[in-house]
One Martini backbone bead per residue (centre of mass of N, CA, C, O) as a GRO file, in nm:
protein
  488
    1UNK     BB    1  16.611  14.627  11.818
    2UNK     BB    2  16.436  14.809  11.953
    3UNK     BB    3  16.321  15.004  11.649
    4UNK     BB    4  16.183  14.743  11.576
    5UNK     BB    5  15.959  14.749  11.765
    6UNK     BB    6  15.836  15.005  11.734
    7UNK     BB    7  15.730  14.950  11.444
    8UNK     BB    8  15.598  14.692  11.494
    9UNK     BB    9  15.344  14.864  11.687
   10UNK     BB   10  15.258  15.058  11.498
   11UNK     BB   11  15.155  14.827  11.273
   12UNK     BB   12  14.928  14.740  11.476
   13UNK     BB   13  14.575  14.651  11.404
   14UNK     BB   14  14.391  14.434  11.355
   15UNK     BB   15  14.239  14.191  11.414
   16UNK     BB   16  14.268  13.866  11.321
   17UNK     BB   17  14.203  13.577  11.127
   18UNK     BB   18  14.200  13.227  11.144
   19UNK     BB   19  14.304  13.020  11.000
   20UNK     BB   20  14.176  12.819  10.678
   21UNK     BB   21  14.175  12.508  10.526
   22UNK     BB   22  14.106  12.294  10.216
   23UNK     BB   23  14.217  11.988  10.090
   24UNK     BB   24  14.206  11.936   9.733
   25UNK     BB   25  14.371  11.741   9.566
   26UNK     BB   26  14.230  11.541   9.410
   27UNK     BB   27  14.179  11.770   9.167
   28UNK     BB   28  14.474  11.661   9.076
   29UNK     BB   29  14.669  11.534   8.901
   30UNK     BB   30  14.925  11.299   8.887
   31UNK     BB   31  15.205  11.414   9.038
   32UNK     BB   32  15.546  11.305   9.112
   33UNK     BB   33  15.854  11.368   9.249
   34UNK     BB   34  16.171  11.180   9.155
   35UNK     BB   35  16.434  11.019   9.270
   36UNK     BB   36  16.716  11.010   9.370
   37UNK     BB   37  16.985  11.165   9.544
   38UNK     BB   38  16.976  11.379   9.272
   39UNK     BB   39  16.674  11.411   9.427
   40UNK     BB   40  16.664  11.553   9.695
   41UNK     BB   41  16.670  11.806   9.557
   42UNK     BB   42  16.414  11.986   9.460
   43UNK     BB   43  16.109  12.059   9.334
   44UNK     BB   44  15.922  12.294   9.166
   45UNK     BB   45  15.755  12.574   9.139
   46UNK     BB   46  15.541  12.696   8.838
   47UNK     BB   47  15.349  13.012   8.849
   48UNK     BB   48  15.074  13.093   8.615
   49UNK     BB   49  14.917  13.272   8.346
   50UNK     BB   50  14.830  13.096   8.033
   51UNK     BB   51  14.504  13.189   7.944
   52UNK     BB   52  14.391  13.465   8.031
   53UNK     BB   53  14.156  13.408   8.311
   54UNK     BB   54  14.300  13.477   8.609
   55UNK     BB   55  14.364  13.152   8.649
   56UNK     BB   56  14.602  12.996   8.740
   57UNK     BB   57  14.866  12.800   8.697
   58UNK     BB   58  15.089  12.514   8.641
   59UNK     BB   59  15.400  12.384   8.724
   60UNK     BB   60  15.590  12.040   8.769
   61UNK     BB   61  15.854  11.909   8.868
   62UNK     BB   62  15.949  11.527   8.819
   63UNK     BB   63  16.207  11.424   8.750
   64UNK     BB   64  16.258  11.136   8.623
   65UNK     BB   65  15.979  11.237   8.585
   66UNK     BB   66  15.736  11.418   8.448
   67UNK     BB   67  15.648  11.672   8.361
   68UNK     BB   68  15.373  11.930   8.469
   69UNK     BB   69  15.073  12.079   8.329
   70UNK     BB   70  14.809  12.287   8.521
   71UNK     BB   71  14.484  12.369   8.451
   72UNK     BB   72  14.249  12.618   8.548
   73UNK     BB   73  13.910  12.590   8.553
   74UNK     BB   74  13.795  12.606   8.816
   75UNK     BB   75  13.692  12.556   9.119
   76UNK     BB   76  13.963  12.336   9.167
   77UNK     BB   77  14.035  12.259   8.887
   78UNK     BB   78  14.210  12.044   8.697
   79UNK     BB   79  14.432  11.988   8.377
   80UNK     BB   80  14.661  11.817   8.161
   81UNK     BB   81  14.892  11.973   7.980
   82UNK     BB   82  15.065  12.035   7.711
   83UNK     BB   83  15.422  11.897   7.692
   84UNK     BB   84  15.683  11.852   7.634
   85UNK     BB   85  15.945  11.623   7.705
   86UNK     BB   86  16.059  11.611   8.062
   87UNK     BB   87  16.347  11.502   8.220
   88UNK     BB   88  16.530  11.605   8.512
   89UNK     BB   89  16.355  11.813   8.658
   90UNK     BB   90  16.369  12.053   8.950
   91UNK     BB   91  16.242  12.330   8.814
   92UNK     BB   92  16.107  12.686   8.782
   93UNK     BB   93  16.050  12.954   8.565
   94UNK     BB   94  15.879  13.250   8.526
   95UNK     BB   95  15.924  13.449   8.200
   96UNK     BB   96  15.905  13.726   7.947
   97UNK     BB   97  16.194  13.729   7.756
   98UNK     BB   98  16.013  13.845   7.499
   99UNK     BB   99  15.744  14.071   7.559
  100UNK     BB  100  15.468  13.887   7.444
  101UNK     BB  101  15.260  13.817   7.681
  102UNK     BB  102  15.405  13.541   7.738
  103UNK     BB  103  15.486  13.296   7.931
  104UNK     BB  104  15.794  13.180   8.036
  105UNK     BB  105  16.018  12.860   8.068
  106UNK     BB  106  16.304  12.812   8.293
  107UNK     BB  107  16.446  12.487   8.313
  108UNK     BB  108  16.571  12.308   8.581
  109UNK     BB  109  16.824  12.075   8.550
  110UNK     BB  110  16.983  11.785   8.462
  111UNK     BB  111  17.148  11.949   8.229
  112UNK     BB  112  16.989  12.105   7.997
  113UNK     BB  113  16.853  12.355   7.974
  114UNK     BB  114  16.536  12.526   7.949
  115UNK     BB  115  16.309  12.673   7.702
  116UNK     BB  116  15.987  12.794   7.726
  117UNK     BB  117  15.790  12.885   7.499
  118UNK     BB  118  15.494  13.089   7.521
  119UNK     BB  119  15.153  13.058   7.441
  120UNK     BB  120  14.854  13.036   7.344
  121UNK     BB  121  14.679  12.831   7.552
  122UNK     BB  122  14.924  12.699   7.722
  123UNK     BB  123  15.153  12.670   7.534
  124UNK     BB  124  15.438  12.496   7.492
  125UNK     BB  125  15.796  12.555   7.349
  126UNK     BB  126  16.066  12.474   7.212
  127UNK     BB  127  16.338  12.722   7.284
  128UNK     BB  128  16.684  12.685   7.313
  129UNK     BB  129  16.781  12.768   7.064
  130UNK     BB  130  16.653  13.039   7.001
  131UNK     BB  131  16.764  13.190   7.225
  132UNK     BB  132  17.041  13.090   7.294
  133UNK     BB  133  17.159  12.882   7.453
  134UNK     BB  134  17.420  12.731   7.634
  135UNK     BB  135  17.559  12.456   7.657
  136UNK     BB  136  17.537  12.245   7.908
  137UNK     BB  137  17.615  12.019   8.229
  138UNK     BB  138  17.405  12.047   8.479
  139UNK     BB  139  17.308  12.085   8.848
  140UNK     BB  140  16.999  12.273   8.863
  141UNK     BB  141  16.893  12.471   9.166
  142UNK     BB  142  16.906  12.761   9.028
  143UNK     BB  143  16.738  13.123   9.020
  144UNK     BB  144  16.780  13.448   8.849
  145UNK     BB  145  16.653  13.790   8.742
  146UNK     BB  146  16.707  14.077   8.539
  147UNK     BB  147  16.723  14.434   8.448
  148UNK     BB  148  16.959  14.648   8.289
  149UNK     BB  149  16.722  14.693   8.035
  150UNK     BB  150  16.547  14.739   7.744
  151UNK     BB  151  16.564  14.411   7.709
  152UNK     BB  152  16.677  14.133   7.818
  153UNK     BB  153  16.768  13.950   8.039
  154UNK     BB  154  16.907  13.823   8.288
  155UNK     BB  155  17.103  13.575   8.431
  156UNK     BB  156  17.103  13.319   8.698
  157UNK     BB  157  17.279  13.038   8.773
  158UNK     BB  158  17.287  12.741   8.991
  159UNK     BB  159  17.475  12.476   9.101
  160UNK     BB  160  17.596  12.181   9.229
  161UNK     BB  161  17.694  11.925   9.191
  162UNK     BB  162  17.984  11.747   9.053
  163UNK     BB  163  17.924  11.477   8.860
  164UNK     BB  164  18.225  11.509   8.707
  165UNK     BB  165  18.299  11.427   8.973
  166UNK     BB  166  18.514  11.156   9.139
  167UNK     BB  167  18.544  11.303   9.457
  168UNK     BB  168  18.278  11.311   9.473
  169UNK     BB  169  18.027  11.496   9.636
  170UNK     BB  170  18.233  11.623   9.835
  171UNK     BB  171  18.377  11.950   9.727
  172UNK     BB  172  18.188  11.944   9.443
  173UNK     BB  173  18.124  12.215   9.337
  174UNK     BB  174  17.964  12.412   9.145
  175UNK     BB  175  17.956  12.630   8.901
  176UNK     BB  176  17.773  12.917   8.790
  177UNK     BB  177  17.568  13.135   8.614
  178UNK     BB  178  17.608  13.396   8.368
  179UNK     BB  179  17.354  13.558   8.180
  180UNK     BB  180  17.384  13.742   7.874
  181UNK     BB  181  17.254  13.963   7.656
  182UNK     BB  182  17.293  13.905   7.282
  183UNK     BB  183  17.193  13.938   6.951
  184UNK     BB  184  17.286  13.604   6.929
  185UNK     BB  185  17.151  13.568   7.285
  186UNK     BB  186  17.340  13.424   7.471
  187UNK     BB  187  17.603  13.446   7.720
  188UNK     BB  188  17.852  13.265   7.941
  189UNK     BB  189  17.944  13.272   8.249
  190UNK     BB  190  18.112  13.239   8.518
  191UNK     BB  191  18.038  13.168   8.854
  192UNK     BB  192  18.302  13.191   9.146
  193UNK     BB  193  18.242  13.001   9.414
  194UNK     BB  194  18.070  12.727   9.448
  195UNK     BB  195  17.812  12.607   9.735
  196UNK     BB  196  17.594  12.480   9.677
  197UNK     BB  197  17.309  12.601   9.526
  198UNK     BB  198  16.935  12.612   9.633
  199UNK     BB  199  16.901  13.001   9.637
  200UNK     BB  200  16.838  13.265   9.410
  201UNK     BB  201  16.852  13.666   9.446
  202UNK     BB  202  16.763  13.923   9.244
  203UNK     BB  203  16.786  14.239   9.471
  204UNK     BB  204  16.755  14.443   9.657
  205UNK     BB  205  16.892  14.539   9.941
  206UNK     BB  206  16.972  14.741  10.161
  207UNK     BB  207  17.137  14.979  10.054
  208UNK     BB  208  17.001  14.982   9.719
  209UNK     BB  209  17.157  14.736   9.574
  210UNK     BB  210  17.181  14.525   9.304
  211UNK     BB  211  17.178  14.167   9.422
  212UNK     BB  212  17.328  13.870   9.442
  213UNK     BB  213  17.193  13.630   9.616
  214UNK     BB  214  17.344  13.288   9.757
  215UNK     BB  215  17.198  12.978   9.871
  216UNK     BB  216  17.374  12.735  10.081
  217UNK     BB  217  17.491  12.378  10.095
  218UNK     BB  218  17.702  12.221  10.379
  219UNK     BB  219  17.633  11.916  10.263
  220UNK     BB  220  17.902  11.957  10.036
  221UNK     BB  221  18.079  12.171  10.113
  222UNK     BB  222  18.138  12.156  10.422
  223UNK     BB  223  18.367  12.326  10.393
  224UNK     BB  224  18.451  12.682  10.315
  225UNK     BB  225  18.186  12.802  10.321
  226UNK     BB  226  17.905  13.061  10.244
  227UNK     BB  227  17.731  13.283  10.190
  228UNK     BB  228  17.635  13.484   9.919
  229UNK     BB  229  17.712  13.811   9.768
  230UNK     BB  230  17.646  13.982   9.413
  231UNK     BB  231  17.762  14.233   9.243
  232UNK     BB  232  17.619  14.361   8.945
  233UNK     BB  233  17.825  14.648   8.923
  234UNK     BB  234  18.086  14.492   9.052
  235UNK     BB  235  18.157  14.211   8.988
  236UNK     BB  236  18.142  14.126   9.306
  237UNK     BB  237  18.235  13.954   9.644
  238UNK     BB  238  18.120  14.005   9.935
  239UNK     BB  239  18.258  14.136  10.235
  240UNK     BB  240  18.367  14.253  10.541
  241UNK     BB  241  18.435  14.541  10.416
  242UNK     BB  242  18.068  14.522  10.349
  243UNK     BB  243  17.959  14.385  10.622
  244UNK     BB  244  17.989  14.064  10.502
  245UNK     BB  245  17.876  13.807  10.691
  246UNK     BB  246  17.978  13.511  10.743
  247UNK     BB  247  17.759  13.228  10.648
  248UNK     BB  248  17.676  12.874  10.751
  249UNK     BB  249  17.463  12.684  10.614
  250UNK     BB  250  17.131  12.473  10.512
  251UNK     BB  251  17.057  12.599  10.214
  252UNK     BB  252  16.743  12.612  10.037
  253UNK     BB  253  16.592  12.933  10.089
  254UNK     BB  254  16.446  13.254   9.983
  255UNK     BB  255  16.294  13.523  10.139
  256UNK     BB  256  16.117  13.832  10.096
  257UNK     BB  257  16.041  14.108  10.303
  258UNK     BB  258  15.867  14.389  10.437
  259UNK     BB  259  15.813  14.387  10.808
  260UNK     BB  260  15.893  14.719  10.926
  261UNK     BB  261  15.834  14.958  10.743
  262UNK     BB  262  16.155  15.094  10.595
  263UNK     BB  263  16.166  14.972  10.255
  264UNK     BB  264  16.318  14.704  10.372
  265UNK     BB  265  16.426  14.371  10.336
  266UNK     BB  266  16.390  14.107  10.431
  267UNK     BB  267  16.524  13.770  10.519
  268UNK     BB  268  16.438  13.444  10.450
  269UNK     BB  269  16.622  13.135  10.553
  270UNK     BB  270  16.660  12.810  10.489
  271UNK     BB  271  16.702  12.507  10.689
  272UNK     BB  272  16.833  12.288  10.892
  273UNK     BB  273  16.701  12.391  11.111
  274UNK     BB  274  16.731  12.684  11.133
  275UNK     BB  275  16.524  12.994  11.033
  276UNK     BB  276  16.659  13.233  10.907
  277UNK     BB  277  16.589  13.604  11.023
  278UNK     BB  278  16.721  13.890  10.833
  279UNK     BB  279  16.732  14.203  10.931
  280UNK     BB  280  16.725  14.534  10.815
  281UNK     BB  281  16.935  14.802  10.801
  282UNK     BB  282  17.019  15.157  10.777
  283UNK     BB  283  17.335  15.065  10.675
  284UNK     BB  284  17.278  14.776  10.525
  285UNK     BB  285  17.247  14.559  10.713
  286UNK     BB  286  17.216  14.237  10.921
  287UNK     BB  287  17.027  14.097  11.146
  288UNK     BB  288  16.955  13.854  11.356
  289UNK     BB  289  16.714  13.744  11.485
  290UNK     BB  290  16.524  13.668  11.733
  291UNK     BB  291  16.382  13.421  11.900
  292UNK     BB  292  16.111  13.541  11.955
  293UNK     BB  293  15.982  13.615  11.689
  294UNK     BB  294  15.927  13.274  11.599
  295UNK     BB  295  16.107  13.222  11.316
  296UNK     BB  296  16.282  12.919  11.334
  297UNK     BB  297  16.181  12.646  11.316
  298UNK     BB  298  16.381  12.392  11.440
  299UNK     BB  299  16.098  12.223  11.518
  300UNK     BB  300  15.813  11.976  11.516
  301UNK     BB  301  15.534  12.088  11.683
  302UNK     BB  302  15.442  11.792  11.737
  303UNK     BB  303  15.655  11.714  12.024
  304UNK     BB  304  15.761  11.420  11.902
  305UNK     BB  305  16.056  11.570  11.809
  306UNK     BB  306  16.375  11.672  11.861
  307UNK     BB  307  16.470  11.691  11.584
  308UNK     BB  308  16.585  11.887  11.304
  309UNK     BB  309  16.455  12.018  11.053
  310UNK     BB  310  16.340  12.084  10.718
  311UNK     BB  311  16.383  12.365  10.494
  312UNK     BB  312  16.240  12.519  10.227
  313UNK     BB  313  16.022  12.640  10.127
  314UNK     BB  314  15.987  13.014  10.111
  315UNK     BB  315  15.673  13.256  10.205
  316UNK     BB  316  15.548  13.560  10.181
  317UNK     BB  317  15.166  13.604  10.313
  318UNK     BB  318  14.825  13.722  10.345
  319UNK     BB  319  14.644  13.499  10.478
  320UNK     BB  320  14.408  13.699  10.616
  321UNK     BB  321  14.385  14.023  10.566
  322UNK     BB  322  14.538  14.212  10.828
  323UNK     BB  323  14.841  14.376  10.709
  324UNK     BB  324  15.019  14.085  10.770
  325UNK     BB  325  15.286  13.911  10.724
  326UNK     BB  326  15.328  13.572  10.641
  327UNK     BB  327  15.444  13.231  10.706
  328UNK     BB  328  15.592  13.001  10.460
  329UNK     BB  329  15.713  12.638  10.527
  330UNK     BB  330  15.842  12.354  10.349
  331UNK     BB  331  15.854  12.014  10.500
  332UNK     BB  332  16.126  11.774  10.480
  333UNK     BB  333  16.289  11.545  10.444
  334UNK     BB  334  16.543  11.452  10.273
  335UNK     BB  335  16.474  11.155  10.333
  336UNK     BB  336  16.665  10.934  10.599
  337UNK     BB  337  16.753  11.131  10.813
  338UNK     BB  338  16.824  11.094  11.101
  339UNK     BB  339  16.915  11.386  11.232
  340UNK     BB  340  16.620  11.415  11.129
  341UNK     BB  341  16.313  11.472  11.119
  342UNK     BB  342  16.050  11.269  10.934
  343UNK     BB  343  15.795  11.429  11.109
  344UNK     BB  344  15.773  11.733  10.893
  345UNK     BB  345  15.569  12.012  10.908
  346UNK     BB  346  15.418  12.271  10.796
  347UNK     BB  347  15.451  12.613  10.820
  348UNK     BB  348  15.249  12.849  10.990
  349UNK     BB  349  15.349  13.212  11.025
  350UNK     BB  350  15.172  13.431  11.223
  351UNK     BB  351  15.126  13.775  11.260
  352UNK     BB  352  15.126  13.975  11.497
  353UNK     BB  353  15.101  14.287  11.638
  354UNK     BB  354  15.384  14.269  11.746
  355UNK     BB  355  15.573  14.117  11.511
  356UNK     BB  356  15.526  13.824  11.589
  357UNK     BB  357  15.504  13.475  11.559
  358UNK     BB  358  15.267  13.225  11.501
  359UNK     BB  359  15.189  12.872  11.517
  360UNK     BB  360  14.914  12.759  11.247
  361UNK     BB  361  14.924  12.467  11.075
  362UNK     BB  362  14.742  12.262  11.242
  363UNK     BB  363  14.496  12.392  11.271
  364UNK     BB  364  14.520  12.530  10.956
  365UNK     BB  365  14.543  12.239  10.765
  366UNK     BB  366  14.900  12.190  10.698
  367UNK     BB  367  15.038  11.919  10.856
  368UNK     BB  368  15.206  11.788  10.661
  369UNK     BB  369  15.456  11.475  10.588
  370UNK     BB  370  15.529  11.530  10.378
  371UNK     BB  371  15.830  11.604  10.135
  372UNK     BB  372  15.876  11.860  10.100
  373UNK     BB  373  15.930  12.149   9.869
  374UNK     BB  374  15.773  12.306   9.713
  375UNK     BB  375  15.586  12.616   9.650
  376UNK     BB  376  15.288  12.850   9.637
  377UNK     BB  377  15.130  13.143   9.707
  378UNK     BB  378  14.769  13.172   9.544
  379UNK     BB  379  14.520  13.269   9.385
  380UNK     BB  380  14.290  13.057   9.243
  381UNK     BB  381  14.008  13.157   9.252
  382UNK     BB  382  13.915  13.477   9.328
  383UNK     BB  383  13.854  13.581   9.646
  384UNK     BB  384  14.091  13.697   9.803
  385UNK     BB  385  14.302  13.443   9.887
  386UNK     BB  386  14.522  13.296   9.978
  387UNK     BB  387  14.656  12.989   9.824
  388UNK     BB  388  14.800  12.627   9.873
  389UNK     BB  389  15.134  12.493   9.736
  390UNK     BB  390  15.260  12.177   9.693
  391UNK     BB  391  15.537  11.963   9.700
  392UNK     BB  392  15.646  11.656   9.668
  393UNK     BB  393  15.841  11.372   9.768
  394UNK     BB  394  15.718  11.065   9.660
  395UNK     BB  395  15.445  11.285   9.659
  396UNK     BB  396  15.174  11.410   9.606
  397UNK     BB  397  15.033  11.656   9.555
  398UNK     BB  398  14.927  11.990   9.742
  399UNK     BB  399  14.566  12.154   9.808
  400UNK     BB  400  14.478  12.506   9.928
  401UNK     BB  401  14.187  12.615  10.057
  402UNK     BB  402  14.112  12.945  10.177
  403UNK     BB  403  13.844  12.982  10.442
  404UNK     BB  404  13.887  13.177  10.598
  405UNK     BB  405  13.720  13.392  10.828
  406UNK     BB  406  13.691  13.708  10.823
  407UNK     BB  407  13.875  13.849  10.637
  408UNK     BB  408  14.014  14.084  10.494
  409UNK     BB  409  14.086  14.315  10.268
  410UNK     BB  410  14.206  14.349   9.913
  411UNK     BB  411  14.501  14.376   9.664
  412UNK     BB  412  14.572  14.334   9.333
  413UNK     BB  413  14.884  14.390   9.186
  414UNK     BB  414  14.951  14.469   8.832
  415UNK     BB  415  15.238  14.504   8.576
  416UNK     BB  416  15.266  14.738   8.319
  417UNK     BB  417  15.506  14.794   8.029
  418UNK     BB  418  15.714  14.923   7.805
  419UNK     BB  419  15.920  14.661   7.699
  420UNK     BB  420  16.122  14.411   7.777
  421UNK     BB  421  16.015  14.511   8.091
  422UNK     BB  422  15.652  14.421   8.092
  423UNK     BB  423  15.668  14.320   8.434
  424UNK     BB  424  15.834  14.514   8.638
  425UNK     BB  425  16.117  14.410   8.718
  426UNK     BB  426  16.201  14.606   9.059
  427UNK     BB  427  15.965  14.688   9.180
  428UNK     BB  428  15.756  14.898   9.397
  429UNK     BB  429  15.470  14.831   9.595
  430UNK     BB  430  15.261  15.063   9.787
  431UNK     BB  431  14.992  14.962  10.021
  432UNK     BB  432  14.944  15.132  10.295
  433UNK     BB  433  15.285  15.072  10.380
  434UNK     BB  434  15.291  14.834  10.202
  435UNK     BB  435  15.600  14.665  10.063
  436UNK     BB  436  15.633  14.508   9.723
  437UNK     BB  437  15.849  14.293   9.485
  438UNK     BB  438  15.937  14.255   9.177
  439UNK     BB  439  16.041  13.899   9.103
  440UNK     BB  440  16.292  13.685   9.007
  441UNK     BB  441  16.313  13.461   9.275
  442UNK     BB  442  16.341  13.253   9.491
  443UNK     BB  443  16.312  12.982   9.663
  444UNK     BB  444  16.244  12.637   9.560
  445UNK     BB  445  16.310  12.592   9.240
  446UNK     BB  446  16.014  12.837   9.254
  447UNK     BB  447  15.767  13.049   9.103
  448UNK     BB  448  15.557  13.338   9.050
  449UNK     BB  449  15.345  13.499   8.827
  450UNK     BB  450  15.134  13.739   9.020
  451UNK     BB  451  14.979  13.942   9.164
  452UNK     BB  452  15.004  14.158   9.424
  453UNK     BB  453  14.938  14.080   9.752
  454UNK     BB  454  14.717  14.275   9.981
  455UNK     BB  455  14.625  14.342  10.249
  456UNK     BB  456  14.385  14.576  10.464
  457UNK     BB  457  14.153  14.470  10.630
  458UNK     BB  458  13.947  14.756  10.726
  459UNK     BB  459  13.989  14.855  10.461
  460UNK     BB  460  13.864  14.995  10.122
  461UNK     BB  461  14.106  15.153  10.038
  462UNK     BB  462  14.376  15.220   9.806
  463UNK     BB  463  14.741  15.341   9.850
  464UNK     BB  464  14.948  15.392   9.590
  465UNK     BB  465  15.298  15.309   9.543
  466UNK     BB  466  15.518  15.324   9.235
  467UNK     BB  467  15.848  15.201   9.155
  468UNK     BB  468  16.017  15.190   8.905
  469UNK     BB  469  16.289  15.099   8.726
  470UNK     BB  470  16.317  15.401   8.615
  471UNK     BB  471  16.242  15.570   8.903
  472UNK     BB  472  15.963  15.587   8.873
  473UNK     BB  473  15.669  15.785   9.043
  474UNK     BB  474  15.335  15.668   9.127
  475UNK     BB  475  14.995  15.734   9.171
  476UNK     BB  476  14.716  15.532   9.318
  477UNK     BB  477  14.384  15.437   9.368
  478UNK     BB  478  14.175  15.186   9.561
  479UNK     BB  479  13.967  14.937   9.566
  480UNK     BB  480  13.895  14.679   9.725
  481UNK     BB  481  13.866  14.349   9.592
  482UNK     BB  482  14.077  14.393   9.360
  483UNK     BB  483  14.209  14.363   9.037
  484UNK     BB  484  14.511  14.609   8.960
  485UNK     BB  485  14.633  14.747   8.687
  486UNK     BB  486  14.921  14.882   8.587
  487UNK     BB  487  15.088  15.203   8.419
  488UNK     BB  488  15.318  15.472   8.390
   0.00000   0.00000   0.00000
């Protein structure tokens, strides 16, 4: 770990500017996530602008209730948009399927998961047959996306627990699904053995190669299980052999971000308990992170509980724009679990100039102790700072506007590419040194599709290099403050 510590020493730049939030639920449509005890896990948020107006828009999974999707006016207010009628949803991903410039929407169900087909202002239709999914009845808890060429993506779905196994639902996990695109629709292969996934994330991994990893829920599988890595080119499921040690931990969420600058990207898995933050290294494997480094996160910080946290959305994102990646994570018991504390704050931790984090949730306004479940960091206003969305598990939406004061310059970049993968996921765009992927996947049952956001501090130039799926490396520059579209 020594050679991380020099490079994080390097890394270290600007001086910090103190995180702070606003915030403004009230402004948002009355919306929440409901349902027994197979809601409760689920629960997720997808995040895009579906009329093109620069200002991102909600989609926000139900469970028992109506699913919501919630149109951007500007100036933190939503109004709400007209979807067909879904209910058993537990999240959703944005995917622009068929390459037409419009957000689609694959949304996972308690049942047939669906396809929203996306049009102009919003409009979302029913796409599933269309598409030509094949028929399942699953409970699907996890997704994720890829281009193995110029055509459709790939996709995987994850799936938790067998509700037609009598014998469950403890050791009754279901298997997984992988979609591969076929001139008459999807075609689908079982992928097995399933441990109750609860988040996957298809993405070049230490080694250089894009692999599916899938986080496991060990509330379910209970024995024998283990989190899991899938070669996609050599469809098998890596082992000892390859590095690939077993751990079994009450995965949750996987966020992904290179934050020691020699783009490999660490990998940050949530779960009850500690929050495992595994460094990527040089020979292709990963190790634990030091417990000095600050992001376990194993307890509620307001100090008057001692028992284990439990984590759900994670991710990075450059929360005051001072050139170093922060970590929000979405806290709130299963339901009313003893063994884990009740009253359990969202983390924000704020990483410091020596690559350690410190946790400063509670000071910037985000300590809230609703049932958290899905998140995610977003520029709603286009001030140019990261502002947070929750959902919460019976109870409303929380929106926070980010209102740091001092923050510093910052860069969106957006990329468009001609062919099947319009929205070039899989690239890596290279920031002054900070590199970030575009990705469909990972997170806790949804994600969003918007500009990455890369922090600059005290620069007002930027030095972009994008490395293409296609292998192609482009170099451009650009001023701060400012979102810009890129294509090879």
């Amino acid at each position: 770990m020594k050679s991380l510590w020099i490079i994080l020493c390097l890394l270290a730049g600007v001086g910090q500017a103190e995180p702070l939030f606003r915030e403004l639920s009230h402004r948002l449509p009355e919306h929440r996530y409901l349902g027994g005890w197979n809601h409760f896990v689920g629960g997720g948020l997808s995040v895009m602008d579906c009329n093109d107006d620069a200002l991102p828009d909600i989609f926000a999974a139900g469970g028992t209730g109506p699913a919501g999707l919630f149109i951007n006016q500007a100036n933190f207010t939503f109004a709400a948009g007209a979807l067909p009628d879904i209910h058993a949803s537990t999240g959703a991903y944005p995917i622009d399927i068929d390459a037409d410039g419009f957000m689609d929407l694959f949304v996972l169900r308690i049942g047939q998961n669906m396809i929203l087909k996306g049009g102009p202002d919003c409009s979302f239709t029913q796409a599933t047959a269309e598409f030509a999914l094949p028929p399942a009845d699953q409970w699907s808890t996890a997704f994720s996306a890829w281009w193995a060429d110029d055509a459709r993506p790939h996709m995987a779905v994850g799936n938790y627990v067998d509700l037609k196994n009598p014998e469950g639902p403890f050791f009754a996990c279901d298997t997984h699904e992988l979609l591969a695109p076929h001139a008459d629709g999807y075609h689908s292969t079982p992928l097995g053995p399933g441990f109750c996934s609860l988040s996957m994330l298809a993405t070049k991994d230490a080694t250089g190669a894009l692999r599916l990893r899938i986080s496991n829920d060990r509330q379910y599988y209970v024995r024998g299980g283990y989190e899991q890595m899938w070669d996609l080119a050599e469809r098998r499921f890596l082992d000892a052999s390859d590095g690939w040690e077993k751990i079994s931990i009450w995965g949750m969420g996987i966020a992904s971000r290179d934050i020691t600058g020699d783009q490999r990207e660490e990998v940050m898995l949530t779960s009850m308990g500690d929050q495992l933050l595994q460094i990527a290294q040089p020979d292709g494997t990963y190790t634990n992170a030091p417990f000095s480094i600050g992001t376990y996160a194993h307890r509620p910080y307001f100090g008057d509980d001692g028992r284990p946290s439990t984590g759900w959305h994670a991710q990075f994102g450059d929360l005051n724009n001072d050139g170093r990646a922060d970590l929000f994570i979405s806290k709130g018991n299963v339901d009313q679990m003893p063994s884990n504390a009740i009253m359990d704050p969202n983390n924000l931790l704020m990483q410091q100039a020596d690559g350690t984090f410190q946790e400063m949730g509670q000071s910037a306004g985000l300590a809230s102790t609703e049932r958290g479940r899905g998140a995610a960091l977003v520029d709603f206003d286009g001030d140019g700072r990261l502002d947070v969305l929750v959902l919460n598990r019976r109870a409303p939406l929380q929106i926070y506007r980010n209102e740091t004061p001092d923050a510093g310059h910052w860069l969106a970049v957006s990329l468009i590419q001609p062919g099947g993968n319009r929205h070039a996921i899989g690239a890596s765009v290279t920031v002054n040194g900070d590199m970030q992927r575009a990705i469909i996947g990972g997170g806790h049952v949804g994600g969003q599709a918007s500009p990455l956001h890369f922090g600059l501090g005290d620069a007002t130039q930027a030095e972009i290099t994008v490395e293409w799926p296609s292998g192609q490396i482009t170099h451009h520059t650009a001023t701060a403050d400012q979102i810009v579209t890129l294509s090879p």
